[in-house]
N, CA, C and O atoms as a DFTB+ gen file, in Angstrom:
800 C
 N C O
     1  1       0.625     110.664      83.125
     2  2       2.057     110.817      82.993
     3  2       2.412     111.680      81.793
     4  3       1.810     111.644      80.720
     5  1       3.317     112.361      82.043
     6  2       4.106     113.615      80.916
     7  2       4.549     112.731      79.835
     8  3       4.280     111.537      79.967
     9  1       4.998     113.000      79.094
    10  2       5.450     112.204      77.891
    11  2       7.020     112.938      78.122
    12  3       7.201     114.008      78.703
    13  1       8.076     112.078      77.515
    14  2       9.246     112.843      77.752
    15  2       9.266     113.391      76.628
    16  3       8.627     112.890      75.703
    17  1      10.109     114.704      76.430
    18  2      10.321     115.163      75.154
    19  2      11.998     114.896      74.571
    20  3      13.069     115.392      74.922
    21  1      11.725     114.126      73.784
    22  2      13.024     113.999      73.119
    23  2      13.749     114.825      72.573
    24  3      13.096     115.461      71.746
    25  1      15.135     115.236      72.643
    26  2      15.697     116.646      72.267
    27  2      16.512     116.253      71.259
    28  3      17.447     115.481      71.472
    29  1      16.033     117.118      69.141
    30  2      16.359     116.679      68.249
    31  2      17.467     117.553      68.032
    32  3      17.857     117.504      66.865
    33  1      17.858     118.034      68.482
    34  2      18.419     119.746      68.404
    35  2      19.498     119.349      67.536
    36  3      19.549     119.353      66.306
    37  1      20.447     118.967      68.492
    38  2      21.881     118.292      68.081
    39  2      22.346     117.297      66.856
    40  3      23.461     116.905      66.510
    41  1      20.797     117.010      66.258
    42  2      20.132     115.871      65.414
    43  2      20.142     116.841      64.116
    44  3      20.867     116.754      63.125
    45  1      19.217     117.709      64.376
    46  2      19.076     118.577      63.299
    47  2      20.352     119.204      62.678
    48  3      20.817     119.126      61.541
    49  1      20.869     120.014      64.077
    50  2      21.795     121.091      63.573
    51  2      22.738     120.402      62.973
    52  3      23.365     121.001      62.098
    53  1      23.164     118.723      63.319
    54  2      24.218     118.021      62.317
    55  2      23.807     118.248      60.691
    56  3      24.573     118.376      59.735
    57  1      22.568     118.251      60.709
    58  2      22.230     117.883      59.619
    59  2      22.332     118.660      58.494
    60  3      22.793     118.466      57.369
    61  1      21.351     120.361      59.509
    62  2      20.952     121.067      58.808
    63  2      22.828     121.910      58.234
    64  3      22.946     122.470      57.144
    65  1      23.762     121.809      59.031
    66  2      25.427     122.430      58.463
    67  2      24.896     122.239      57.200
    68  3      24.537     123.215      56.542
    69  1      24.735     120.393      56.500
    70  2      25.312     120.487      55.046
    71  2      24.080     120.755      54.029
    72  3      23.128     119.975      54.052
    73  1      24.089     121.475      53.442
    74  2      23.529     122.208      52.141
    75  2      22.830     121.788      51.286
    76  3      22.766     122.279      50.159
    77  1      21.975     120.480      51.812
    78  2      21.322     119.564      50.457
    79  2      19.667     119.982      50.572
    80  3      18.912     119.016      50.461
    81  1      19.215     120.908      50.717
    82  2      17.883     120.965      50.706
    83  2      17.245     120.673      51.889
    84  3      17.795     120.455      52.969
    85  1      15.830     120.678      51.604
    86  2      14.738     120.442      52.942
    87  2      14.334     119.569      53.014
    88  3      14.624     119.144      51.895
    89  1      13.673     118.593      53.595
    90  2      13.435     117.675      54.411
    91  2      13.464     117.192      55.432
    92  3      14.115     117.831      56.259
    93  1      12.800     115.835      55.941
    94  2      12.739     115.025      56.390
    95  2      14.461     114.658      56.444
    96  3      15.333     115.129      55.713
    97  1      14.628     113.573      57.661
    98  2      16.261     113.513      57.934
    99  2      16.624     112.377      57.271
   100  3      17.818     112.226      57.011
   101  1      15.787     111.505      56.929
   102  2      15.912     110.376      55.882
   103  2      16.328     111.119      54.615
   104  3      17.399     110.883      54.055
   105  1      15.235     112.242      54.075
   106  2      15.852     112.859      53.083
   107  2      17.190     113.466      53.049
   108  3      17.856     113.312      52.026
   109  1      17.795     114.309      54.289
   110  2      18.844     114.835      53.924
   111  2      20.092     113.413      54.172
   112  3      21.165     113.381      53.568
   113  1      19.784     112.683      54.852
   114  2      20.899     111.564      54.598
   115  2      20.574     110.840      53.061
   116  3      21.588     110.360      52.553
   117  1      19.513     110.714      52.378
   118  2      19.825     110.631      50.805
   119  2      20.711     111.466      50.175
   120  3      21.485     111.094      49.292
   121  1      20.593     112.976      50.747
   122  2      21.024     113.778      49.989
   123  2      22.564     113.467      50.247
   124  3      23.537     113.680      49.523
   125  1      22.485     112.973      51.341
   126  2      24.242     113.424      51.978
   127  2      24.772     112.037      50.934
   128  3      25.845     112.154      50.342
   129  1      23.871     110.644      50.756
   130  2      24.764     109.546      50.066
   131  2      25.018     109.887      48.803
   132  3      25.820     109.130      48.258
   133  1      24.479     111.058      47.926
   134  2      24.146     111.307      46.665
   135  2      25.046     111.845      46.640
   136  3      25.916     111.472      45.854
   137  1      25.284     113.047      47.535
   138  2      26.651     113.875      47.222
   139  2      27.832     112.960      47.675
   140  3      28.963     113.381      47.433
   141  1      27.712     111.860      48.252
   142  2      29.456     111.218      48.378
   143  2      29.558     110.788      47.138
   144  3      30.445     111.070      46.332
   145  1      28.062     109.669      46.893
   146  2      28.350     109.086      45.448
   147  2      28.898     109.883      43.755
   148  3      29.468     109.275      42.849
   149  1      28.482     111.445      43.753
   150  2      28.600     112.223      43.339
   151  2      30.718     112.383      42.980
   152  3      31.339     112.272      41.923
   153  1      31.427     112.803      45.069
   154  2      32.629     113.033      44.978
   155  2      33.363     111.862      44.736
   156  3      34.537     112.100      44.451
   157  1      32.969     110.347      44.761
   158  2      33.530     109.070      44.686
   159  2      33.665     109.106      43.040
   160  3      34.600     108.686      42.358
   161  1      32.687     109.611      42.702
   162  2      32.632     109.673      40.911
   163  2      33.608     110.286      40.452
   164  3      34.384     109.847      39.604
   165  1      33.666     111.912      41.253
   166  2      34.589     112.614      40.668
   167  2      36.254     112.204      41.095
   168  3      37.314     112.588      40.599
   169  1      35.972     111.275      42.212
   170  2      37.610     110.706      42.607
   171  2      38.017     109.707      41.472
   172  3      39.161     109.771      41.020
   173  1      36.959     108.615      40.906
   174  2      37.654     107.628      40.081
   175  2      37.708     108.690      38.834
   176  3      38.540     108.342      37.996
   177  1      37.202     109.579      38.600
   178  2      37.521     110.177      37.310
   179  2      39.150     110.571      37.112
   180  3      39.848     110.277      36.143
   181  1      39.478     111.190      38.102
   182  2      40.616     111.764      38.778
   183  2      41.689     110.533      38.770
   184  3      42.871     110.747      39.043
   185  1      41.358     109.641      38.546
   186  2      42.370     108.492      38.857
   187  2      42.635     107.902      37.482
   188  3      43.652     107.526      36.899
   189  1      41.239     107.964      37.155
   190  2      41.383     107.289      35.667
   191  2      41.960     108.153      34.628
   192  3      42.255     107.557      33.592
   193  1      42.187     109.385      34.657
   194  2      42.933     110.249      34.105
   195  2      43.970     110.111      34.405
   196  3      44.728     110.107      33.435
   197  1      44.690     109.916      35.836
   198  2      46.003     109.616      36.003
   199  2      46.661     108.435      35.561
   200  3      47.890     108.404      35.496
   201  1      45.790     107.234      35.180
   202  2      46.025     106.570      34.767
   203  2      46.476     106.074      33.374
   204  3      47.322     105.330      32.878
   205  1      45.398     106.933      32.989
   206  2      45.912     107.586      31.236
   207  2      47.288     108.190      30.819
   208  3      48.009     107.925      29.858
   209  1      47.473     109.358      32.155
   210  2      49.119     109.421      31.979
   211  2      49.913     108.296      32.037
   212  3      50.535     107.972      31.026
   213  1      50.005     107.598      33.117
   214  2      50.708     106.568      33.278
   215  2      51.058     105.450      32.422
   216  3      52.126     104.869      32.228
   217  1      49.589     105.257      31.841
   218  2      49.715     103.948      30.243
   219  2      50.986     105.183      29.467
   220  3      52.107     104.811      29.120
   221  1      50.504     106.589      29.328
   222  2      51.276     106.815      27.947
   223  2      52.466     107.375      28.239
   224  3      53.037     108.121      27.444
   225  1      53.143     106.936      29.882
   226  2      54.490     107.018      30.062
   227  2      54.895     105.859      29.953
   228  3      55.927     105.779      29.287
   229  1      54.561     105.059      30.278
   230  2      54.537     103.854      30.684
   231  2      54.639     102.389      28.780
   232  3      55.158     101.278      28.669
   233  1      54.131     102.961      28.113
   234  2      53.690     102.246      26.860
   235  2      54.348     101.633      25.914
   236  3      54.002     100.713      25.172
   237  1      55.940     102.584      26.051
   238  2      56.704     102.419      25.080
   239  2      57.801     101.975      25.557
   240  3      58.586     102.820      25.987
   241  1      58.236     100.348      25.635
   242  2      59.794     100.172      26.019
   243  2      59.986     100.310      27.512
   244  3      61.169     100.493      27.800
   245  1      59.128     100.274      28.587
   246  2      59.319     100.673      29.747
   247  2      58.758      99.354      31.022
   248  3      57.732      98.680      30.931
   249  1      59.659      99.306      31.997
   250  2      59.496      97.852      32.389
   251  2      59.476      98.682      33.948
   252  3      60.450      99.319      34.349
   253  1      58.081      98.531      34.790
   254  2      58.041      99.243      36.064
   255  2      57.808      97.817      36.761
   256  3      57.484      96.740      36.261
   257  1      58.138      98.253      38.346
   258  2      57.993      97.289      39.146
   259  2      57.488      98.256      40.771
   260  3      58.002      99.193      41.383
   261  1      55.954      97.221      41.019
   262  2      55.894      98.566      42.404
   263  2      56.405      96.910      43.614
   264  3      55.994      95.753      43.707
   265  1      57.292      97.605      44.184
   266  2      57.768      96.739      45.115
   267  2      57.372      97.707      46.548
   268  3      56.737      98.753      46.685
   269  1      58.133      96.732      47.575
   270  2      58.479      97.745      49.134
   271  2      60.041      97.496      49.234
   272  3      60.851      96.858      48.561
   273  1      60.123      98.534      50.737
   274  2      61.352      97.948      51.055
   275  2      60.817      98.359      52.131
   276  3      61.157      99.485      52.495
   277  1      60.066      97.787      52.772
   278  2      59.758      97.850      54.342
   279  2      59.775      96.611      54.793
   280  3      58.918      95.839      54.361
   281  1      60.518      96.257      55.528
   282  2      60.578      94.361      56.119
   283  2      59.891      93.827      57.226
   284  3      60.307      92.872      57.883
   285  1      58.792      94.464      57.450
   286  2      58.017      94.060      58.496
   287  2      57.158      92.639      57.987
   288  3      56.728      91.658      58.593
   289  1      57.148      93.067      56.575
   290  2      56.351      91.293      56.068
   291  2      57.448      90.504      55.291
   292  3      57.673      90.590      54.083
   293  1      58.120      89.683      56.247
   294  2      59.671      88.903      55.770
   295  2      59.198      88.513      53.854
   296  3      59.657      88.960      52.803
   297  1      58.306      87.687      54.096
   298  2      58.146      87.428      52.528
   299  2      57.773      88.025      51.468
   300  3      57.944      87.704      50.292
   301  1      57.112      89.150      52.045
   302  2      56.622      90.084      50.273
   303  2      58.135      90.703      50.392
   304  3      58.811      90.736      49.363
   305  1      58.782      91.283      51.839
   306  2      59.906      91.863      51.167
   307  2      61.100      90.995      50.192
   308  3      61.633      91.527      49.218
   309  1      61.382      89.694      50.603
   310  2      62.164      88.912      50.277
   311  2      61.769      88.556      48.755
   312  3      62.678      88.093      48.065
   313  1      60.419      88.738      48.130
   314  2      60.266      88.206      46.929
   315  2      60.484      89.370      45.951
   316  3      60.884      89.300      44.788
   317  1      60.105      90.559      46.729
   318  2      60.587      91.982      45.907
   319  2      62.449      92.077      45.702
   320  3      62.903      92.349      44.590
   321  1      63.252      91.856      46.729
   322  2      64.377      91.802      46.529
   323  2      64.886      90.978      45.802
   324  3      65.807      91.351      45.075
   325  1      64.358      89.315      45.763
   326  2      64.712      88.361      44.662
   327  2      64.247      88.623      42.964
   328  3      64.793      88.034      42.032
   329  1      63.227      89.539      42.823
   330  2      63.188      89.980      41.558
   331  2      63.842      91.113      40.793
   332  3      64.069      91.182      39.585
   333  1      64.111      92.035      41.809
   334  2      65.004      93.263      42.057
   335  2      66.389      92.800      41.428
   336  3      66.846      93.398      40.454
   337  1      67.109      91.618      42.061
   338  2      68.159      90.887      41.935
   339  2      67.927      90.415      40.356
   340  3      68.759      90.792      39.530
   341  1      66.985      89.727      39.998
   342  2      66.681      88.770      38.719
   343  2      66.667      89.859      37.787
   344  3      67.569      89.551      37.008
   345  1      66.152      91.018      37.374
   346  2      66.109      92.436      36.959
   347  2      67.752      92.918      36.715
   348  3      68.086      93.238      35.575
   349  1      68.621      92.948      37.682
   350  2      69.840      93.273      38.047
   351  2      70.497      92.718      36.695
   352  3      70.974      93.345      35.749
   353  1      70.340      91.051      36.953
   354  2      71.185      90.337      36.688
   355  2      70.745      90.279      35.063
   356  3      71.532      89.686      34.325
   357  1      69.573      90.842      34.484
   358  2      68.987      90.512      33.108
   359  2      69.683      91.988      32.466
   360  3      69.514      92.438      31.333
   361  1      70.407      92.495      33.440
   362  2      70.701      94.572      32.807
   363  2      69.887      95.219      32.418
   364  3      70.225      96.067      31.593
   365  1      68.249      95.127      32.867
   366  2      67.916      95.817      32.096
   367  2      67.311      96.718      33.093
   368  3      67.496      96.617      34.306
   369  1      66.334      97.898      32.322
   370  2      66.792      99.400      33.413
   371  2      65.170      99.432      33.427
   372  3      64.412      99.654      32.482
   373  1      64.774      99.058      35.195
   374  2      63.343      99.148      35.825
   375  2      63.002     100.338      36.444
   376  3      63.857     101.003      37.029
   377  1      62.111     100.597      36.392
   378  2      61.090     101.875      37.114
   379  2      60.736     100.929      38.180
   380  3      59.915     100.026      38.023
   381  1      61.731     101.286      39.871
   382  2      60.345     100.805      40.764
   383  2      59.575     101.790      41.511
   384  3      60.171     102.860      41.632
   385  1      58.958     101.762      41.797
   386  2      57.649     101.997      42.565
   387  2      57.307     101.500      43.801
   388  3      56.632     100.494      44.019
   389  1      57.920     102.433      44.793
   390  2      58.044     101.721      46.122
   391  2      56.901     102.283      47.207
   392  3      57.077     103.313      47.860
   393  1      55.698     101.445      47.300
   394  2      54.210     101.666      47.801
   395  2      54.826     101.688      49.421
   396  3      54.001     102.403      49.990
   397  1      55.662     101.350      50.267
   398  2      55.974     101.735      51.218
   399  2      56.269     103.363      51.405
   400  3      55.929     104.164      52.276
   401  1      57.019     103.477      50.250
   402  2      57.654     104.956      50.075
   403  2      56.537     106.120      50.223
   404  3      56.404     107.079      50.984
   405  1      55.878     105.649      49.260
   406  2      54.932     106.710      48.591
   407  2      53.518     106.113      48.443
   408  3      53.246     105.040      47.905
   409  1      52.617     107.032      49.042
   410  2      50.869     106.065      49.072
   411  2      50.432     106.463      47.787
   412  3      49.546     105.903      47.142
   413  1      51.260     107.711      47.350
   414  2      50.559     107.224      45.878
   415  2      50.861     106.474      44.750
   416  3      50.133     106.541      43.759
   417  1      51.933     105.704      44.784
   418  2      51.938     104.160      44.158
   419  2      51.705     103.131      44.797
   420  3      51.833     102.047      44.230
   421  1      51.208     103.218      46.461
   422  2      50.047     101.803      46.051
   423  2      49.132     102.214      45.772
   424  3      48.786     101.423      44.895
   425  1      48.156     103.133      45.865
   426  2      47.154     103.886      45.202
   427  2      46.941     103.281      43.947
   428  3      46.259     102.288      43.693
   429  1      47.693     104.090      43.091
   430  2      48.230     103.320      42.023
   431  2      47.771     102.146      41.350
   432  3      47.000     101.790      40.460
   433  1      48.594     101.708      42.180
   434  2      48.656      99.753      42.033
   435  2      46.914      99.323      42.365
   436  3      46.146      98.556      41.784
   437  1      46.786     100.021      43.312
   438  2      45.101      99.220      43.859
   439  2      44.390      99.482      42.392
   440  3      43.675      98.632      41.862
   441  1      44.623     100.516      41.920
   442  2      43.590     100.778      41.428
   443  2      43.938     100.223      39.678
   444  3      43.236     100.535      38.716
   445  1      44.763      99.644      39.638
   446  2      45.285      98.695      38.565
   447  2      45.070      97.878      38.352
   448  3      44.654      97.638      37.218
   449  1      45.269      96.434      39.736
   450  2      45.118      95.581      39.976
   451  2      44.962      95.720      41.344
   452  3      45.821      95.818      42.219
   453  1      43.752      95.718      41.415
   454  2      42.539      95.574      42.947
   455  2      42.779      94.658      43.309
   456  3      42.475      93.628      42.709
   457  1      43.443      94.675      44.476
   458  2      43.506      93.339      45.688
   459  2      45.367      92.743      45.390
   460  3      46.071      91.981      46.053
   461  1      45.608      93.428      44.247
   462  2      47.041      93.011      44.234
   463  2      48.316      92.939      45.847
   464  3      47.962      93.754      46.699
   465  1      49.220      92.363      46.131
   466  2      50.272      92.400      46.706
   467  2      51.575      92.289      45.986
   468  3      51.945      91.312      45.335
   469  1      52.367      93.642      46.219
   470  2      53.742      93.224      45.695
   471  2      54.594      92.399      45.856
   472  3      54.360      91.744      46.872
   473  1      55.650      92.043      45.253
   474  2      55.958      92.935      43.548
   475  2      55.072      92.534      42.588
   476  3      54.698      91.374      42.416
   477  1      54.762      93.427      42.008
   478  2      53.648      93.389      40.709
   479  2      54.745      94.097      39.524
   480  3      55.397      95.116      39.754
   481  1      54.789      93.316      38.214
   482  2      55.870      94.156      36.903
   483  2      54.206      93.698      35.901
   484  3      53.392      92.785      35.763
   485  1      54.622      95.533      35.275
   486  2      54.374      95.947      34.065
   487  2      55.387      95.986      33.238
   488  3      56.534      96.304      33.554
   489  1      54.930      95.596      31.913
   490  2      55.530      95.706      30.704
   491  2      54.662      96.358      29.734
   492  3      53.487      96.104      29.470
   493  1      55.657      97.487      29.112
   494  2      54.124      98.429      27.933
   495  2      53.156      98.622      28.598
   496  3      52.112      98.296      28.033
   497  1      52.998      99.235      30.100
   498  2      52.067      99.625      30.653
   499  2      51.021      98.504      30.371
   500  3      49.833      98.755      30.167
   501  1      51.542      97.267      30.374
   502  2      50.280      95.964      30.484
   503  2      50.688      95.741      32.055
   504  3      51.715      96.113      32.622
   505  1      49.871      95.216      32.440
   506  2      50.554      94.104      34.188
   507  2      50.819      92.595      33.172
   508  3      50.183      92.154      32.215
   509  1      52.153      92.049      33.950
   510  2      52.816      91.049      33.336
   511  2      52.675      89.962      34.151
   512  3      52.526      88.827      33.698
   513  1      52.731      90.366      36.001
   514  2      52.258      89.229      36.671
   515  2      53.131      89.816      38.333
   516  3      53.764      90.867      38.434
   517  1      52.951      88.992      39.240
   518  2      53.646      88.690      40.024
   519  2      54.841      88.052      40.211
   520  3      55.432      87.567      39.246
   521  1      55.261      87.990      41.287
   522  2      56.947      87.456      41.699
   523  2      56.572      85.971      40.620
   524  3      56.962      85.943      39.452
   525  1      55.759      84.799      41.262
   526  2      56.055      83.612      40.496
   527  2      55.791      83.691      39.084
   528  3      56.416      83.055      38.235
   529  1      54.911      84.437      38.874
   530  2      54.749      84.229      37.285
   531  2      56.297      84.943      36.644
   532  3      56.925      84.117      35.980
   533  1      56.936      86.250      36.746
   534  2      58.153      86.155      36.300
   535  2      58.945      85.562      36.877
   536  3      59.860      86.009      36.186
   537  1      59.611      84.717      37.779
   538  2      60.256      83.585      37.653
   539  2      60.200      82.771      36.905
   540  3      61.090      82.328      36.180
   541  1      58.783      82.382      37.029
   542  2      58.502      81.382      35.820
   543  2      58.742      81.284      34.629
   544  3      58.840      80.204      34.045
   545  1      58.865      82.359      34.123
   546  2      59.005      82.834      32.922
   547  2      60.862      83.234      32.914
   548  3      61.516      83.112      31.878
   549  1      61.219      83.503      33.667
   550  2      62.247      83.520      33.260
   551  2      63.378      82.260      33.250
   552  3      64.487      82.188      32.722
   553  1      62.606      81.301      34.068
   554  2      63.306      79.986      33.753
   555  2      62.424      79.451      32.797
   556  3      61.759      78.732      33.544
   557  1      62.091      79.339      32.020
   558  2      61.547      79.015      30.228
   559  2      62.601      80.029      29.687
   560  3      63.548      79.429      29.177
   561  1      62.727      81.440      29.644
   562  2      63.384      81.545      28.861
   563  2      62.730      82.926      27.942
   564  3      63.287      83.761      27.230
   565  1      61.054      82.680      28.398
   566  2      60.083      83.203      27.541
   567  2      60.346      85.057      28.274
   568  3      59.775      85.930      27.620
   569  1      61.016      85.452      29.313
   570  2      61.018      86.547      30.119
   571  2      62.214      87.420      29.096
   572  3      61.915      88.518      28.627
   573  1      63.533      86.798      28.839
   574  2      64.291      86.979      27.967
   575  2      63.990      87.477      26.285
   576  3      64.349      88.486      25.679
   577  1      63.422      86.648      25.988
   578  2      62.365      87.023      24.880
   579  2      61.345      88.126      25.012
   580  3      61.318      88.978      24.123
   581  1      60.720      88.185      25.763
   582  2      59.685      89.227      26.519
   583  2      60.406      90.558      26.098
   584  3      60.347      91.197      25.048
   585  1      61.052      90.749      27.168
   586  2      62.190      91.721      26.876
   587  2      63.343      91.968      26.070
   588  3      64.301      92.599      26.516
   589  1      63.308      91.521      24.936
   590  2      64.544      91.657      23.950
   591  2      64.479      92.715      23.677
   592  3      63.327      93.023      23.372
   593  1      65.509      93.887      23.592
   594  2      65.318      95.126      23.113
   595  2      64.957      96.361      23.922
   596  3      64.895      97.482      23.419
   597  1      64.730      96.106      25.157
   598  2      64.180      97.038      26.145
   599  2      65.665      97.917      26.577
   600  3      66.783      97.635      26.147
   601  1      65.420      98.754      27.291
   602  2      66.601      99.234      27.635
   603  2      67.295      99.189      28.365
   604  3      66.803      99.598      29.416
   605  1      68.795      98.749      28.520
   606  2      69.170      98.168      29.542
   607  2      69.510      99.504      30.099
   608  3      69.418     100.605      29.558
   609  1      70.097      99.049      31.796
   610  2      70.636     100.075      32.598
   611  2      71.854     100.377      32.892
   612  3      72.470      99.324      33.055
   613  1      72.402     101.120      33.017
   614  2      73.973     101.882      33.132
   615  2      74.201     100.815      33.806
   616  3      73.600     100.256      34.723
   617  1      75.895     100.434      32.787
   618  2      76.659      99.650      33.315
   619  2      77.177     100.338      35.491
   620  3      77.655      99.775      36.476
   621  1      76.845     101.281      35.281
   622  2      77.812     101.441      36.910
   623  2      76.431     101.883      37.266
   624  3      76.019     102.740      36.484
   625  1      75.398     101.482      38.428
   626  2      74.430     102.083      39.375
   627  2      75.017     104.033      39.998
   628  3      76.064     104.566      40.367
   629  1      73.436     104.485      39.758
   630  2      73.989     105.722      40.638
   631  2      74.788     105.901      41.958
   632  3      74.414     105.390      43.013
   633  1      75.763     106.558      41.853
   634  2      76.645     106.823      43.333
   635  2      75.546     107.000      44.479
   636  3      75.514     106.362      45.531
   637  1      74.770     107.861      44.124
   638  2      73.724     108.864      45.151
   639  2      72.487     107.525      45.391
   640  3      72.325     106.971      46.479
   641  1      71.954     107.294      44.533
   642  2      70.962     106.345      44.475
   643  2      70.976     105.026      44.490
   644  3      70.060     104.383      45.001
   645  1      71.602     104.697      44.153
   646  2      72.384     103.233      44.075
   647  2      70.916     101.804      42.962
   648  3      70.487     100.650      42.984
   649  1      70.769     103.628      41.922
   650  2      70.186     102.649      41.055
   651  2      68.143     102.710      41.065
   652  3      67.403     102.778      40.084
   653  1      67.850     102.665      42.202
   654  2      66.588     102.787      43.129
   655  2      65.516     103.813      42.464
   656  3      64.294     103.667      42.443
   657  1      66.310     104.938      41.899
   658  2      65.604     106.440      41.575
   659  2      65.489     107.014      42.527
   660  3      65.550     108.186      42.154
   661  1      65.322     107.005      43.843
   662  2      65.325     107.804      44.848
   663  2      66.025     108.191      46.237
   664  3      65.097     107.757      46.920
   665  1      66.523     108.451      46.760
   666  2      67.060     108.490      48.298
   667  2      65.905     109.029      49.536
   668  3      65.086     109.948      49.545
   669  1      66.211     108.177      50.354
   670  2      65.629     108.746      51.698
   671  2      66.052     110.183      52.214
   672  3      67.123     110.777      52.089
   673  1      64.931     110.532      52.800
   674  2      65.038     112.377      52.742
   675  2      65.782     112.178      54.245
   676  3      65.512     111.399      55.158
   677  1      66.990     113.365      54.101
   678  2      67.932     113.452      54.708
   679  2      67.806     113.690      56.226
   680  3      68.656     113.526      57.101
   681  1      66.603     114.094      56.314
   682  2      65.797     114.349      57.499
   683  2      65.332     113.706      58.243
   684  3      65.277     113.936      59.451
   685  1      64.779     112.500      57.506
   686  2      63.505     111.845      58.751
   687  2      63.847     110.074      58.215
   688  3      63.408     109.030      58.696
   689  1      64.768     110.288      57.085
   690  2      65.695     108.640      56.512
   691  2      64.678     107.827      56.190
   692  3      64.565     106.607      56.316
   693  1      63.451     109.200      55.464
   694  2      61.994     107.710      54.893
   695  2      61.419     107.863      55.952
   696  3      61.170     108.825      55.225
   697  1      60.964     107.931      56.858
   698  2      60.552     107.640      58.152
   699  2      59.116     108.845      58.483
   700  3      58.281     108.957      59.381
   701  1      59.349     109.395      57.538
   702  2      58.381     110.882      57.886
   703  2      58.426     111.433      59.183
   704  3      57.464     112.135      59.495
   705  1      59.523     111.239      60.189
   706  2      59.700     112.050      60.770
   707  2      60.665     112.064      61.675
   708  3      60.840     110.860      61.863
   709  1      61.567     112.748      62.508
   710  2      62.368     113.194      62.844
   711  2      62.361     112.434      63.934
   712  3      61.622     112.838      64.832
   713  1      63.142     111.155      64.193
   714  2      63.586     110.591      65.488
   715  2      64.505     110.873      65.952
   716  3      64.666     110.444      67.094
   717  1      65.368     111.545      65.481
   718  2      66.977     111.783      66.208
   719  2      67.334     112.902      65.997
   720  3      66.730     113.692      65.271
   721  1      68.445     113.148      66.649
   722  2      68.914     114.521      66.414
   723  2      68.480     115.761      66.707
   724  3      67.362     115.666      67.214
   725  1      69.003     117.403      66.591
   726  2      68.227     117.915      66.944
   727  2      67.304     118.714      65.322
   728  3      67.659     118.805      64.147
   729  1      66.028     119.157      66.077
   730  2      64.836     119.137      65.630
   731  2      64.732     121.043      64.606
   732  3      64.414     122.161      65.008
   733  1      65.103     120.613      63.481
   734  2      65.164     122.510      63.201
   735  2      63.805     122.957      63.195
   736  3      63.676     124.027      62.601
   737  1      63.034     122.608      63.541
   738  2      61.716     122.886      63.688
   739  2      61.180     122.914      65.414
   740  3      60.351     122.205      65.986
   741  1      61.911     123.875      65.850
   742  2      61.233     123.571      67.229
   743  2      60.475     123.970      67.212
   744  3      60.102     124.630      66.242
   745  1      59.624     123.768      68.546
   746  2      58.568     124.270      68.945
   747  2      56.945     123.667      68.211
   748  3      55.937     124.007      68.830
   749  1      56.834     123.160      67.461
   750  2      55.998     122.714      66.670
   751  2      55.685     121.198      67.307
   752  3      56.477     120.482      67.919
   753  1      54.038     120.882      66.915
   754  2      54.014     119.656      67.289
   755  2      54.505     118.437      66.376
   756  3      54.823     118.712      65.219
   757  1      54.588     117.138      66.803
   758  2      55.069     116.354      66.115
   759  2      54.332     115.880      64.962
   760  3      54.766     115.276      63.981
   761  1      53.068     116.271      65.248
   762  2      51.914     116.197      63.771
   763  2      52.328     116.995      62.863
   764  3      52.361     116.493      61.740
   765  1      52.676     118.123      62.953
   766  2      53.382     119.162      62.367
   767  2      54.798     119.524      61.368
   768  3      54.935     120.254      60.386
   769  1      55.928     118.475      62.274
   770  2      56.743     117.765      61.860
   771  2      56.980     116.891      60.801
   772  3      58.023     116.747      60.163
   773  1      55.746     116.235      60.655
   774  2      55.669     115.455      59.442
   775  2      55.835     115.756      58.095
   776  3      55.086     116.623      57.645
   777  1      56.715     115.196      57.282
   778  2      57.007     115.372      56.148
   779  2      55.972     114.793      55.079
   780  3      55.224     113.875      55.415
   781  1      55.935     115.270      53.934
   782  2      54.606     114.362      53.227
   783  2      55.192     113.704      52.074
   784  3      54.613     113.753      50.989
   785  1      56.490     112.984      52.246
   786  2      57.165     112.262      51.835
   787  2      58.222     112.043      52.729
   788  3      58.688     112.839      53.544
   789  1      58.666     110.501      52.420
   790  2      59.796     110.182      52.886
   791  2      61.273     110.124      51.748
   792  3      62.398     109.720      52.041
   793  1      60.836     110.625      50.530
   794  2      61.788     110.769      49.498
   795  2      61.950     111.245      48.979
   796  3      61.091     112.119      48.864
   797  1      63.170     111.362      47.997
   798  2      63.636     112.613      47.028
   799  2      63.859     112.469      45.904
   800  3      64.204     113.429      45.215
């Protein structure tokens, strides 16, 4: 009997595209984990630098909050709005950070506090806690204290913004893309269409 011949072709030529030297295919899949481990390196570098900005915007007097406002999960949204409210009612003037909005503040956030769920508040670019821990703190009393001196926020909320920092883009209403109306982009596919934000 013939022996069958197994056909590596399609095996190789995957292989041989990426650029890591000769070998054996065990070897070039080392090579291939070396070079991810390599761009994974150069991604947390990239982050941890951004992060560096962020402490030294973030450091002095500045009280951020990454919330959503997407209501598909009744309770993370409901605990972001009840702190939103508690914030309101203390006057004082928050940075939020809306990880629905924008993937690069949960990005962000993951990479802050890994495994976190919002609302998450920083204070002085420290993390201060979650929804219960500032409640908690603000019925002691100790949240008040926390913040003595920070800066409060304009007595009247923005007309345009209504306070938020941002508006939904006039186009696609947050949505990244165009459900209604007509389309000034004809002809294009709807992948195409996509905005790479939903805000302004």
């Amino acid at each position: 009997k013939k022996k069958k011949k197994t056909c590596t072709f399609a095996l190789d030529l995957e292989w041989s595209s990426i650029p890591l030297g000769k070998g054996t295919i065990r070897g070039k899949k080392h090579g291939v984990r070396k070079t991810l481990e390599v761009m994974m390196g150069r991604e947390k570098m990239r982050m941890s630098d951004k992060l560096a900005r962020t402490y030294e915007e973030e450091r002095n007097g500045k009280i951020v909050m990454y919330t959503t406002t997407m209501q598909a999960v009744r309770d993370t949204y409901s605990k972001c709005e009840k702190l939103k409210k508690l914030f309101y009612g203390l006057r004082l003037k928050v940075t939020f950070k809306d990880v629905s909005m924008e993937r690069a503040f949960a990005d962000e956030l993951e990479e802050r506090v890994p495994g976190a769920v919002v609302p998450q508040v920083f204070v002085n670019a420290v993390h201060y806690g979650d929804a219960a821990k500032v409640e908690a703190a603000n019925e002691t009393g100790e949240l008040s204290r926390l913040l003595q001196g920070f800066e409060e926020r304009s007595p009247e909320d923005c007309s345009t913004c209504g306070g938020m920092g941002y508006i939904p883009c006039g186009w696609c209403q947050g949505e990244k893309n165009n459900h209604r109306g007509a389309n000034p982009k004809q002809g294009q596919s709807k992948a195409a269409r996509k905005k790479p934000t939903g805000v302004h």
